[in-house]
C-alpha positions, 0 to 999 in steps of 0.5 A: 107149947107144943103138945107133939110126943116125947118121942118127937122131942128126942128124935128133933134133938138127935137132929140137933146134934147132927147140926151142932156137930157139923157147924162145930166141925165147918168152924173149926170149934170144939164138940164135946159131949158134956152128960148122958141121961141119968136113967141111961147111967143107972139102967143096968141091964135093962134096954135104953129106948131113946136114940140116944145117951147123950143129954148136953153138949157144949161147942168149944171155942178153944178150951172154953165153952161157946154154946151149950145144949141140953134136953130134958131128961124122960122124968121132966114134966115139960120137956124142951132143949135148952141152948144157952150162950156161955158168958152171957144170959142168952137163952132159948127154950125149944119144944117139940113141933109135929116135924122139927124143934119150936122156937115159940111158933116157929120151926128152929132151922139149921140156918137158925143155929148158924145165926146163933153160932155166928153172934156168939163167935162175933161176941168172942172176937170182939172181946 
């Protein structure tokens, strides 16, 4: 597990979203924003300092969710994001690195995702 700073986790995820919404828009599926942050809905009028509320999404294939992603809200212990296949158990547990997002050891990659966006879209014709 990577013992780079919460800041470093938020940032990578910011990323991520950019990723999940261009492969989203390139394949012609879905992109939905699913939950903000809790303490982004509770804060009131205090500030908000991560780079931003959004805390899932979901790639939609149709009216039905292909893929979703998560992050760990600010009040987890072992932070990470989630991406989790819909209708399968498939999973992945990313974690911070020192300048992308981990998958064990090594960095998870645009192209990385593309692969995943792939299997799961294949999963889907086939059925």
């Amino acid at each position: 597990m990577s013992h780079a700073p919460d800041s470093a986790l938020y940032a990578q995820w910011v990323e991520l979203l950019g990723w999940l919404e261009a492969e989203a828009a390139g394949r012609g599926l879905g992109f939905e924003k699913v939950a903000d942050f809790p303490d982004y809905i509770y804060r009131m009028e205090r500030p908000y300092e991560l780079p931003t509320t959004v805390m899932s999404v979901a790639l939609n294939a149709g009216s039905q969710p292909l893929l979703v992603a998560a992050v760990s809200p600010r009040h987890a212990d072992l932070k990470h994001v989630s991406l989790r296949l819909m209708g399968g158990s498939k999973h992945w547990h990313l974690h911070a690195g020192e300048t992308a997002l981990l998958e064990g050891k090594r960095p998870f990659t645009r192209a990385r995702l593309a692969t995943l966006v792939d299997g799961a879209l294949q999963g889907v014709q086939a059925v």
